[in-house]
N, C-alpha and C positions, 0 to 999 in steps of 0.2 A: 504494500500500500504506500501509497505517498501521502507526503505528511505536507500541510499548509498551513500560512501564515495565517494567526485567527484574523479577526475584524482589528484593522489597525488603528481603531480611532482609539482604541486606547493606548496607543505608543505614541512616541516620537518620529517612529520609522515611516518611510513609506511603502506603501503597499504592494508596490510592484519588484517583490523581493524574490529573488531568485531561490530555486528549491532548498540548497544546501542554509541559505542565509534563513530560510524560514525555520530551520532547525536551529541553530548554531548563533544566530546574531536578534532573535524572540526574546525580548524582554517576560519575565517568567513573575509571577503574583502568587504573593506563598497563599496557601489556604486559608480562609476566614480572615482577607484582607481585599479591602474595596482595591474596584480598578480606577483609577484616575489619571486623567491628562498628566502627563509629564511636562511640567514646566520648568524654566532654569530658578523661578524662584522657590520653587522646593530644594533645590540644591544650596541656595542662597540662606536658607533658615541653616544650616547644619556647617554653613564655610567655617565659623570656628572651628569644628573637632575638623572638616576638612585640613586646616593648616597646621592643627597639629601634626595630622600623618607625616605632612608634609616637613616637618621638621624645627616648627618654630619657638621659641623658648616657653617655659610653662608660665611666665608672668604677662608675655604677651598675649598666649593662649586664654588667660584670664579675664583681662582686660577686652579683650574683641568680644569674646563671649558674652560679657555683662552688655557690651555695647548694642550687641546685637539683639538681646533678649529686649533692651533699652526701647531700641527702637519699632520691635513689636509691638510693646504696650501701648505705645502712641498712634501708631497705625489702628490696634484695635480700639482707640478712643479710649485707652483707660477704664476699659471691661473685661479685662487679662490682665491678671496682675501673675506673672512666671520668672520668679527668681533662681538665679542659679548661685549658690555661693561654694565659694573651693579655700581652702587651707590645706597647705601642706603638711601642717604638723597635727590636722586631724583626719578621722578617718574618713571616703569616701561618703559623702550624699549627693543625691540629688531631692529637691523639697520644691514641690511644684504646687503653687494654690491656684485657684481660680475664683475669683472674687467676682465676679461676672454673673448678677440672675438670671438675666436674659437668658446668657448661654446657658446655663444650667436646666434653664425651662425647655429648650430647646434640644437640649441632647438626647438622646435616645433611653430604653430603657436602659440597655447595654451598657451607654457611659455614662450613666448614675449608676450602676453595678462598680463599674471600675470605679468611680472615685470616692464611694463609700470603701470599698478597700481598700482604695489608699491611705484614707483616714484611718481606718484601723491600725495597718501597716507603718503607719508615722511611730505608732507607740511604739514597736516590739524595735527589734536592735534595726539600727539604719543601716550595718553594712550587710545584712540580711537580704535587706531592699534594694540594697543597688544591684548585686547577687542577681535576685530571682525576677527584679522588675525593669530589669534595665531595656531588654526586646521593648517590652510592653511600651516603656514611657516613651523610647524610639518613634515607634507607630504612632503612637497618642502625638506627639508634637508635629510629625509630618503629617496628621490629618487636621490638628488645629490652624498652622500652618497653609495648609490649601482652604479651609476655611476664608482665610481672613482675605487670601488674594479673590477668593469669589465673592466677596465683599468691597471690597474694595480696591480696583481697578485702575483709579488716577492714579493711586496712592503708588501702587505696585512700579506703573510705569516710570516715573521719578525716582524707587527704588532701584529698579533695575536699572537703571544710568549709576545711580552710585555706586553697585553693587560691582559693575563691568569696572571700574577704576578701583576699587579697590581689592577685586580678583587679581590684578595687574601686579598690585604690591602686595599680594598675598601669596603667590604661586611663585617662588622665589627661584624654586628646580626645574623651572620650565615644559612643567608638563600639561599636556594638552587638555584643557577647561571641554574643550568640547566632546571629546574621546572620553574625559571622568563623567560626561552628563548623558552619553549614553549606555552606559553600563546601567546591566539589569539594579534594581532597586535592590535586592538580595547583594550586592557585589558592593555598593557606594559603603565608603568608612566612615558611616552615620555612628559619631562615639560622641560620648556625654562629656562632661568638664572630669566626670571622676576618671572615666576610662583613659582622659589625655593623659590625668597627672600620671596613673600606674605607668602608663607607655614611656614617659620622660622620664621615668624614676630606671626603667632598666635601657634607656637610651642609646644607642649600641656608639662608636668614635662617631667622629666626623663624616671618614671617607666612604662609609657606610649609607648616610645618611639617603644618599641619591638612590640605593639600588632597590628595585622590585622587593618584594616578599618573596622567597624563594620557596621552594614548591616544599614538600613534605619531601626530610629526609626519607628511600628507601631501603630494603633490607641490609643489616650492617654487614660490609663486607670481608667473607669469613676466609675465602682466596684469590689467588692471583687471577681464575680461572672466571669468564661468567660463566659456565656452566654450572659448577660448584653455586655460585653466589644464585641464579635462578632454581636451583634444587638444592638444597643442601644434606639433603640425604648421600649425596654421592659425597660428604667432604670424604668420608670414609674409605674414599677410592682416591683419592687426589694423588696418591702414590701411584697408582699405576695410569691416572693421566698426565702426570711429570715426565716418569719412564719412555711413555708413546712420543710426549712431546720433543724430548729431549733424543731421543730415535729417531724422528723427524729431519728435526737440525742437524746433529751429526750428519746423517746421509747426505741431506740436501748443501752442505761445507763440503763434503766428500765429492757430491758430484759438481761444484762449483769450483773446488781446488784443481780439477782433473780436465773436467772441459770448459773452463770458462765461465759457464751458466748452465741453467736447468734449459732454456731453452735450447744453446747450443748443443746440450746434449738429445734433446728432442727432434733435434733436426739430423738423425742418424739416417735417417728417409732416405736424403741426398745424397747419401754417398754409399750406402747397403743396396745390393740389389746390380740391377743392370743400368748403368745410365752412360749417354754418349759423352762425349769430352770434346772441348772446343775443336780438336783437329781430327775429328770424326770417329778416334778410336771411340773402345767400348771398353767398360771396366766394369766387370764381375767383383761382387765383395759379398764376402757370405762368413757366417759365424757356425765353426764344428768343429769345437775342438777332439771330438770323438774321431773323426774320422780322419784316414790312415790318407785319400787322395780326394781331389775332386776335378772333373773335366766337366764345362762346357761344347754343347752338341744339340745340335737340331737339324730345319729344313736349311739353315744357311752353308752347312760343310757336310750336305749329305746324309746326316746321324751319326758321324763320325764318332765313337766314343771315346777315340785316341788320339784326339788330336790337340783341344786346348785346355792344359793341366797348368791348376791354379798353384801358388805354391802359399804355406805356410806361416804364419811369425809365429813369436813366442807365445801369443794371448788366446792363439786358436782362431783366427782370421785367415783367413784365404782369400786370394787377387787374387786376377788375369787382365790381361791387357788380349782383346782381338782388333788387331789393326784397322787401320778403314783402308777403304777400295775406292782408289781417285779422290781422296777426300771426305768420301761420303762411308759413312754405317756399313759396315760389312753384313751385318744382320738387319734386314728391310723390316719394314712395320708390317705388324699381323702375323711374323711368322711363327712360326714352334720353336721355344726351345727349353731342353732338359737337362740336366743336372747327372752326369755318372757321377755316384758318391761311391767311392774304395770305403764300405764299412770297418768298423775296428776288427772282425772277424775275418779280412779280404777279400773278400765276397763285393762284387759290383751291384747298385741297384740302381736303377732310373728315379729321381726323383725332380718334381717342380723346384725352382729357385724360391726359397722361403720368401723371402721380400719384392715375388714377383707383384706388378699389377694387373693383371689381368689372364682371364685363361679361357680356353674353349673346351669343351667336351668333345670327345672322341666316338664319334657314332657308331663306330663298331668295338670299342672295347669299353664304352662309355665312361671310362676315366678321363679327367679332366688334363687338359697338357696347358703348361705356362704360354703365354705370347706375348713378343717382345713387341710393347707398345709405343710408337714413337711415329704421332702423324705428322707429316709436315707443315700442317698449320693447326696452330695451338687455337683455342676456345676463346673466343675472345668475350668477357665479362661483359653487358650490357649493365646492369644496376651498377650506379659508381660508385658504393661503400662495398669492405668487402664484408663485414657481417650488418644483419639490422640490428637493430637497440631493442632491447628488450621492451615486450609488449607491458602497457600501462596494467594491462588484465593478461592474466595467461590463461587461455582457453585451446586446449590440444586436441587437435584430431587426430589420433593415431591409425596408420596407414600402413596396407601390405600393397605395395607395386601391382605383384604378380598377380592377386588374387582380386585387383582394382574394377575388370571389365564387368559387363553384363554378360560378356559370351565367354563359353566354359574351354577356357585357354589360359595362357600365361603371358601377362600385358605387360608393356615396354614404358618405359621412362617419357618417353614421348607421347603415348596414348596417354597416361599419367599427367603428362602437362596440361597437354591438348582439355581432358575431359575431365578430370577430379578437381586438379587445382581450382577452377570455377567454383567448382559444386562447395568448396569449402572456404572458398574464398564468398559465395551468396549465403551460404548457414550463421556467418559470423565469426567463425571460429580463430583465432590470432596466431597461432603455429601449428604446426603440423610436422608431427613424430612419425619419422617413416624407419618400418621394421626391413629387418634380412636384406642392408647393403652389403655387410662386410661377405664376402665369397663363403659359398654353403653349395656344398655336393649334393646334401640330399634336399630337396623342396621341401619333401613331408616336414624336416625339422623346423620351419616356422622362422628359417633365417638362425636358431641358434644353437647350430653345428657347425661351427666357423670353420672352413677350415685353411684358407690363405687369408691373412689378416689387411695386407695392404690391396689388396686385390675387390672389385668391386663387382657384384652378383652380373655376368654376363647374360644370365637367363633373359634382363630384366633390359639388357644395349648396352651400349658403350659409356667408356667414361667421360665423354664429351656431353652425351646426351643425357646423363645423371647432372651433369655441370649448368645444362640448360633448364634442366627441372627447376633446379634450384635457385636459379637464375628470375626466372620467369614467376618463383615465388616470394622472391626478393624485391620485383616490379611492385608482386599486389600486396607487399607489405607482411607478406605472412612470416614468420619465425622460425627456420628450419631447424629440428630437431631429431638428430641420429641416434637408432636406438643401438650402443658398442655393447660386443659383450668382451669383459674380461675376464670372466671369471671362471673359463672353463676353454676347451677347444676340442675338436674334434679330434677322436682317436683313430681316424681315417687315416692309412699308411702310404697308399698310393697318390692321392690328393693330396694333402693336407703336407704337417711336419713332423708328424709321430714316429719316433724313430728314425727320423730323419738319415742321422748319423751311427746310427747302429745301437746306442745307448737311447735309453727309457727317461736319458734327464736333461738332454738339451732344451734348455728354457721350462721343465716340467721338475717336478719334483722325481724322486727315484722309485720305485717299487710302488707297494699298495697306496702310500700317501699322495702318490701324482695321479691316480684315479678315482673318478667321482663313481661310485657302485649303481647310483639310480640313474643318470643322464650318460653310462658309458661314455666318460671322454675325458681330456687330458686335463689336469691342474698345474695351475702353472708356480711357481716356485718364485715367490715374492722376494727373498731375500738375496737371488741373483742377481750380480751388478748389469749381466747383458739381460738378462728377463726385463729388469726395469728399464731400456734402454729399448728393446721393442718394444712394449707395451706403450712407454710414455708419447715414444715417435708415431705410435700408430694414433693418438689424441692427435698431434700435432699435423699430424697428416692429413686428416680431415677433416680438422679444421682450416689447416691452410691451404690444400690442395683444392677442397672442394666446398669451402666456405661455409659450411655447419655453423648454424649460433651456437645451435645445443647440444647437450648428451644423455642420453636416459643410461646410465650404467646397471644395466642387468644381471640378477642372480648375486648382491653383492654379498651375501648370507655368505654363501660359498667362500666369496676371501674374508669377510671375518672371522670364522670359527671352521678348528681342525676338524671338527666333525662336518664342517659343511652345512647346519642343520638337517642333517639326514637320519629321518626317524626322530627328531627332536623339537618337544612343542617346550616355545621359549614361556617360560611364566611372568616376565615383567620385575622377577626379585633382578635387584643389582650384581648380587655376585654369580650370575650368567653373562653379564658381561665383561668383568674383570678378572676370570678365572685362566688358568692355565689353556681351558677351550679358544679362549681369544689369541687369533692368530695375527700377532702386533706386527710383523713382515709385511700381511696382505693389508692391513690399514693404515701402516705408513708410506704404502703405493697409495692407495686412494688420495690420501694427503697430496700426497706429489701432484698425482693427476689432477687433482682441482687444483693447486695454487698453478698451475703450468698452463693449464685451459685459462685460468682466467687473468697470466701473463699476457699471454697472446691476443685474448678479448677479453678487457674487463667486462664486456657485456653479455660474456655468455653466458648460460641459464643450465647448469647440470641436477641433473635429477637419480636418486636412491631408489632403487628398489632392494627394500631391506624387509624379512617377513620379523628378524626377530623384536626388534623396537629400538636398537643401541641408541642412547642418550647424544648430543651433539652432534650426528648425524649432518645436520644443517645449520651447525655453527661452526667459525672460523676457525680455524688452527689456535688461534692467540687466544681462543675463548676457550678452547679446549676440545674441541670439536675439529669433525674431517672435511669443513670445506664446502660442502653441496648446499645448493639454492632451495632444494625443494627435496623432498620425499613422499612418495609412494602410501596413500594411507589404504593399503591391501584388507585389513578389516574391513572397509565397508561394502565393500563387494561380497567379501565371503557372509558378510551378514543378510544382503541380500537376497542370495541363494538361498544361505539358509529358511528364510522367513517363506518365498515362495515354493522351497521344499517339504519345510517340515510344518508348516502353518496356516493354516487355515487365516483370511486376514482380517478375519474380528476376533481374532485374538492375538493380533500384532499386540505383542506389549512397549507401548509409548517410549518408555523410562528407556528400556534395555535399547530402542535404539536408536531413541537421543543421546545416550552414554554413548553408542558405537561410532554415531556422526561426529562428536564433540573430543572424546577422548585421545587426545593428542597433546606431543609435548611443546607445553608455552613457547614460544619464539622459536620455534621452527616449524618455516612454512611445509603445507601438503598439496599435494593433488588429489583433489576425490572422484571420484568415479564409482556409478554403478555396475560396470563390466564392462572387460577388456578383451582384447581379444583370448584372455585366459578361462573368461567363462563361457566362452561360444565353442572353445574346440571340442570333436568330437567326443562324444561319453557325456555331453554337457547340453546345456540349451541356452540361447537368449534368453535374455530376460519378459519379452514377449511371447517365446515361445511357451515358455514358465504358464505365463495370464492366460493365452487364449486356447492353446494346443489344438487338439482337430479344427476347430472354429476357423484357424487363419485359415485355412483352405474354403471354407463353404459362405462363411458370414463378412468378410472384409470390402463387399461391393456396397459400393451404397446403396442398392435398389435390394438387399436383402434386409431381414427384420435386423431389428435390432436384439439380440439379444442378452441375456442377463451378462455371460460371459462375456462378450466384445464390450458390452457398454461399463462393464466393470472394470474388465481390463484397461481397458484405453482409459478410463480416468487413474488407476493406480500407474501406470506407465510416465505417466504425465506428473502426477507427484511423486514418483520416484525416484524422476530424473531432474526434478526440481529442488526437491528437502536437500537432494546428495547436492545440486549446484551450487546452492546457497548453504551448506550448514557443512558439507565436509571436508573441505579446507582451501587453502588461501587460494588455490588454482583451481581446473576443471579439465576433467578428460572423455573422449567419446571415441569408440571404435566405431571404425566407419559403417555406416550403416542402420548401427541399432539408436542414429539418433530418430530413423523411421519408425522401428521396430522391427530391423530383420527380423527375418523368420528364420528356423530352425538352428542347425551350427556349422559349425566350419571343419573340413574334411577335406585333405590334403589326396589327390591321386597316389594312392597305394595299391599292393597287389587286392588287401582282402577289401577296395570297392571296385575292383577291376581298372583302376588307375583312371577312374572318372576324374570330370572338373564339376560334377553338375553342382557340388557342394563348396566350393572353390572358387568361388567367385561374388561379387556385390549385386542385387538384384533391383539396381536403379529402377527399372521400367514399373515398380509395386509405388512407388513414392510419387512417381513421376506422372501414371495414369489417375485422373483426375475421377474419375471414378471408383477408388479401392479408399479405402478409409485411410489409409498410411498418411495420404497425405497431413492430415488431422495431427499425427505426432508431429512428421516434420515440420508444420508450421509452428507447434510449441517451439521445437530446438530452436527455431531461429527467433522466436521471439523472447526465450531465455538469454540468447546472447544479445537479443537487442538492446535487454532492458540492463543489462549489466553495462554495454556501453553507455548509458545514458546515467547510471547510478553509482559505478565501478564498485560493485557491492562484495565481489567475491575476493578482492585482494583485501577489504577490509581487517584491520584488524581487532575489531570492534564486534562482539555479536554477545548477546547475550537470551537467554531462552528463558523465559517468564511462563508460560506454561508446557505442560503434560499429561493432558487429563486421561486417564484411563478409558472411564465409561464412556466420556464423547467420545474418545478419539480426536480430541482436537489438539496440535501444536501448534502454539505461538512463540517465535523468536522475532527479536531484532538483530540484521548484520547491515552495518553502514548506516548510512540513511534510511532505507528501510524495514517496514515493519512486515512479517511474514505469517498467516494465518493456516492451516492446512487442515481440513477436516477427513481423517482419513475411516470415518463411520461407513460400512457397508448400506445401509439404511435408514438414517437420520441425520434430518436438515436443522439447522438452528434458527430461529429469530432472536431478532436482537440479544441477541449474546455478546456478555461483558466482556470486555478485551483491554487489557493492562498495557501501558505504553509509557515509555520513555519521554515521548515531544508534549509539549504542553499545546499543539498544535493543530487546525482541523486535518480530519485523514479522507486521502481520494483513493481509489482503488485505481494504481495504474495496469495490473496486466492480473489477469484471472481466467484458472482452466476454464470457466461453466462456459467462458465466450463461444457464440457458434463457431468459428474459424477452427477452433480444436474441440470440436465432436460436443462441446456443452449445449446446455437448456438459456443460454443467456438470464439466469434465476437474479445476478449481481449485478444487472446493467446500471442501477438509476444508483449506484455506488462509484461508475464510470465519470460521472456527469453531476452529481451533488457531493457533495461535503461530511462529513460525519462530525457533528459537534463533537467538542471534546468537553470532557467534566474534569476540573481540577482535582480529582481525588483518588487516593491510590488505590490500586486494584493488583493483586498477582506480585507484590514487590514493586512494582512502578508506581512512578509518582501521579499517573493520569490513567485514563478512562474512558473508553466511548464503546456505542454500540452498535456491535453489526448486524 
């Protein structure tokens, strides 16, 4: 809902106030206090205690004050007699009469209540009274005060000329008379003579005198670390985040003593691998210290397997130099070539160049062969930065290339440009996460069974034409985001680099520790100085080569802990984290890899997928934390499942998953999401598929009935994907597709469906014909991200949740500026029902499922178009009230 500025005639403001200002810049009227015209001579009754704040001695403070009081009594003709008298070497009064019949006759009964109490109150101890009545007398004088100017009107006007001259000599610190006269009435230093003198008496120096009120100290700081200081449950651990940290540095000195900088050792890219040299030779460079020889051979010498032999240094590096021919490349662009490795056993094997880029598949023996890439004209960049700045909102469309088309085949980087980039650039969506670039042999693996790391998915075209994807998504603004995986590789021997060199440990750990038992594949060994010298260049790689903002780093469970979390559910206690399980090697690579990404772009955006919960995750190194922008909040997906598997949804319990939405650690941002593509693959279902099941096939036409199922569904679909936008953490993510409601799930060409695509692909044409109900969701999604461009409500870091009713089923939160109402009842509607609010504000309904455009009854329209008063009284914890 949106929240408006009430009727302005009781401000100063004017009324054509902008949405944020109608929250944030609303003069606010404490309960059981009239609303009245703000004028500057209401300010002008109170400039004494004004000047005190301001800094003026206690004897001048004294004197103004009588003066001021002086010249009341005469303005009310000597029917207010309001004495103020102060001594310092007595205690605190204030003694207020009113000698006046008139007024007396004319006050209400309320103030003859109050001032027979006062009378009372004269007797018992005076400093009692200043104590408990001091608010009160406040109020009493600024409404006797507006009195007497609606009385008296000439008088005022003359006043206010004196009053303007002697603001001038009164405001000594220069601060702005008109900026103090628009401050809420709550906010002005309306203090008495007694409250100057206490203020004078503890009067801080001089230098002091000019500065703000500084804010509330907060929690005292008990470490070096904010980690520590925002939990302090972890001081407990501060030893072994010392340890990590101090493991950090050393390395990062280490690799800075050795090459210069982290980045130059990042750029290991340029010179590993095949690259031409300015007088057209070629210069092979490959890391094995395992093995005994190594030649170069392909389609350029025939297959020669004895012809160009690398030799050796001390570090286990191996050159060759192949001449050029007239000047030019001996080895032409496109062609084949391979790698004879002499294993440590002498035994010869054909393998690809580790830090090939690019490779073809062999149609008859369908292994993959390296190809040496070097076209004559290089890509030339169109977008003239080479990363974009990170999005105001991040909203992710996460994307598989291959599996992009309507037609059951494997789509190209180009069709990809051509036809998606559109479709997500009209949804709203700000960047876009594209899965299984880095080189994968098998499709079915989903992109993560990596198994050439520098090499870019040939399935999907060239590396030119990934450069224009991303090119062309850097035109429409959108935030390119690679999803890398580190945390494992393919234990493919022919492909890949397992075994490379005849040993189980190049770049990999040795024996059983370098193998993951559930995902079959390699581990890679963090505490090698050349492991982290690939690994880091392959971040820098793509970032610089192919201009990536971002990085989803995948599977990171896996480098923090030697178990990998395999078979292990993390409980949340701390000492799972800091235990001998924590594998400090693979998390002071991470370390590296974030300060080194966000060397090269400080504006790039890395993102965690972590299942166990590690603390700091998305805090700095200096904080005590590894670095990443953002993490992965994977509960609410799996909670989602949960509820449409195991639940019936009138008995959704509220509480359990607002805790699941909410529960997240303070100051590190998340991405929420109701399903990725990890709840869609086979053995699994959409989240649509979940709601409607048979149904999508028979009832989805609009010219069929509506039934209970479709019309239930489509409303839970619609809050589902709304509660998770707004309430599950500071970003938002959508696999492509189910922002429709794909149907069923995703199912990779394998033997056992006969190596189909029919499930393998995106089924734009359901969304897109104007006849099937889809469209109905899709126009939610886009009106989700519209309303957040217009609100930027989901980076806020502001949200508070004010109710959870059970029996309704109703949640109300606030995040940002707005207020969020969700009725999630299988069969009941509310009228006016109380609804607890923060804005003292009237409220408009800006965007609501019931609309017809998304499958509603239009029930909320005249909440489009009118106002909801609001009631000054608290309700649900908030200070306000209205009724929907």
């Amino acid at each position: 809902m949106e929240l408006d500025a009430e009727d302005h005639e009781n401000t100063q403001e004017t009324s054509d106030f902008s949405f944020e200002k109608s929250f944030h810049g609303k003069k606010k009227v404490r309960k059981g206090t009239k609303k009245k015209k703000s004028h500057k001579k209401t300010k002008d009754l109170n400039e004494p205690n004004t000047s005190n704040n301001l800094g003026n001695s206690q004897s001048e403070s004294q004197s103004e004050s009588q003066k001021e009081i002086k010249d009341l009594k005469e303005q009310m003709d000597e029917k207010v007699e309001n004495v103020i008298k102060e001594d310092k070497k007595e205690e605190d009064l204030i003694e207020i009469k009113d000698d006046n019949k008139e007024i007396k006759e004319n006050e209400n009964k309320e103030g003859k209540k109050v001032e027979e109490e006062k009378k009372e109150e004269v007797k018992v101890d005076e400093q009692k009274i200043v104590e408990e009545k001091k608010e009160e007398k406040i109020e009493e004088n600024k409404e006797k005060a507006e009195e007497v100017k609606n009385n008296n009107e000439k008088q005022k006007e003359e006043e206010n000329k004196e009053n303007k001259n002697t603001e001038e000599n009164k405001d000594k610190n220069g601060n702005d008379k008109e900026k103090e006269e628009e401050k809420p009435k709550e906010e002005q230093n309306l203090k008495t003579n007694d409250e100057s003198k206490k203020e004078e008496k503890e009067q801080k120096p001089e230098e002091d005198k000019n500065k703000k009120p500084s804010q509330p100290e907060g929690p005292k700081k008990i470490s070096e670390f904010d980690l520590i200081n925002q939990d302090p449950y972890l001081k407990n651990f501060e030893w072994a985040i010392k340890r990590r940290n101090e493991h950090f540095k050393n390395l990062l000195h280490q690799i800075e003593s050795n090459e210069k900088s982290l980045e130059n050792f990042s750029n290991s890219y340029q010179n590993m691998g095949l690259h031409v040299l300015p007088n057209g030779d070629i210069k092979y460079r490959e890391y094995a210290p395992g093995a005994r020889g190594i030649a170069l051979f392909g389609e350029f010498n025939n297959w020669n397997r004895d012809q160009y032999w690398a030799k050796r240094d001390q570090y286990g590096f191996w050159e060759l130099i192949i001449p050029n021919e007239d000047g030019k490349p001996r080895i032409k662009h496109k062609t084949k070539v391979k790698c004879n490795v002499v294993l440590n056993n002498g035994q010869w094997a054909d393998r690809n160049p580790i830090w090939i880029e690019y490779l073809y598949q062999n149609t008859q023996s369908l292994i993959f062969d390296g190809v040496f890439w070097n076209p004559e004209e290089k890509y030339v960049w169109k977008y003239p930065k080479k990363h974009m700045p990170r999005p105001r909102s991040l909203r992710i469309y996460e994307a598989h290339v291959g599996m992009s088309s309507f037609y059951p085949k494997i789509t190209t980087y180009k069709d990809f440009a051509e036809n998606i980039l559109p479709r997500i650039k009209k949804l709203g969506y700000t960047a876009v996460q594209l899965m299984a670039i880095m080189h994968h042999a098998n499709y079915a693996s989903f992109g993560y069974h990596v198994n050439n790391f520098f090499a870019i998915s040939s399935l999907f075209g060239t590396p030119e034409e990934l450069m224009e994807l991303i090119d062309k998504a850097h035109e429409m603004g959108l935030f390119m985001i690679m999803d890398i995986v580190h945390s494992h590789a393919s234990s493919n021997v022919d492909d890949g680099f397992n075994n490379w060199d005849g040993t189980d440990y190049l770049y990999f750990h040795g024996g059983k520790m370098g193998h993951h038992s559930l995902w079959d594949s390699r581990l890679f060994n963090y505490s090698s100085y050349e492991t982290l010298r690939f690994l880091l260049s392959n971040c820098a790689y793509y970032s610089e080569k192919f201009r990536f903002d971002g990085f989803r780093f995948d599977g990171i469970t896996s480098i923090l802990y030697r178990n990998h979390g395999i078979r292990y559910s993390f409980s949340g206690d701390y000492k799972e984290y800091f235990s001998d399980n924590f594998d400090e090697d693979g998390g002071v690579y991470l370390m590296l890899a974030n300060k080194l990404l966000h060397q090269i772009n400080p504006e790039v955006i890395t993102i965690a997928e972590d299942v166990s919960g590690m603390p700091g995750l998305c805090l700095t190194v200096e904080q005590g934390g590894f670095g990443f922008d953002y993490r992965l909040n994977m509960s609410v997906s799996d909670k989602w499942i949960q509820l449409l598997k195991e639940y019936k949804d009138e008995n959704w319990n509220m509480g359990n998953l607002i805790f699941t939405l909410t529960n997240r650690r303070y100051n590190e941002k998340h991405v929420g999401y109701c399903e990725s593509h990890d709840q869609s693959i086979v053995g699994d279902k959409t989240i649509a598929m979940w709601l409607f099941d048979k149904e999508m096939y028979w009832n989805m036409s609009c010219n069929s009935p509506e039934t209970i199922i479709i019309s239930r569904g489509m409303s839970l679909h619609k809050l589902i994907r709304m509660i998770t936008f707004a309430l599950g953490g500071e970003a938002y993510l959508c696999f492509m597709g189910n922002e429709f409601g794909h149907p069923e799930w995703v199912d990779f060409p394998r033997p056992g469906n006969g190596f189909s695509y029919a499930h393998c692909r995106r089924r734009w044409d359901l969304c897109d014909n104007k006849n099937l109900r889809y469209k109905y969701l899709y126009n939610w999604d886009v009106a989700m991200n519209k309303l957040d461009d217009v609100f930027n409500f989901i980076s806020s870091p502001f949200q508070y949740v004010s109710l959870k009713h059970e029996d309704d089923k109703i949640v109300v939160f606030e995040k940002g500026d707005l207020l969020f109402i969700f009725n999630f009842h299988p069969n009941k509607s509310f009228e006016n029902y109380k609804i607890g609010t923060k804005w003292g504000t009237r409220h408009k309904i800006v965007l609501d499922s019931d609309e017809f455009r998304f499958f509603g009854k239009g029930r909320l329209e005249y909440g489009h178009d009118h106002f909801f008063p609001i009631i000054n009284e608290g309700w649900n914890n908030r200070p306000n009230q209205f009724n929907l």
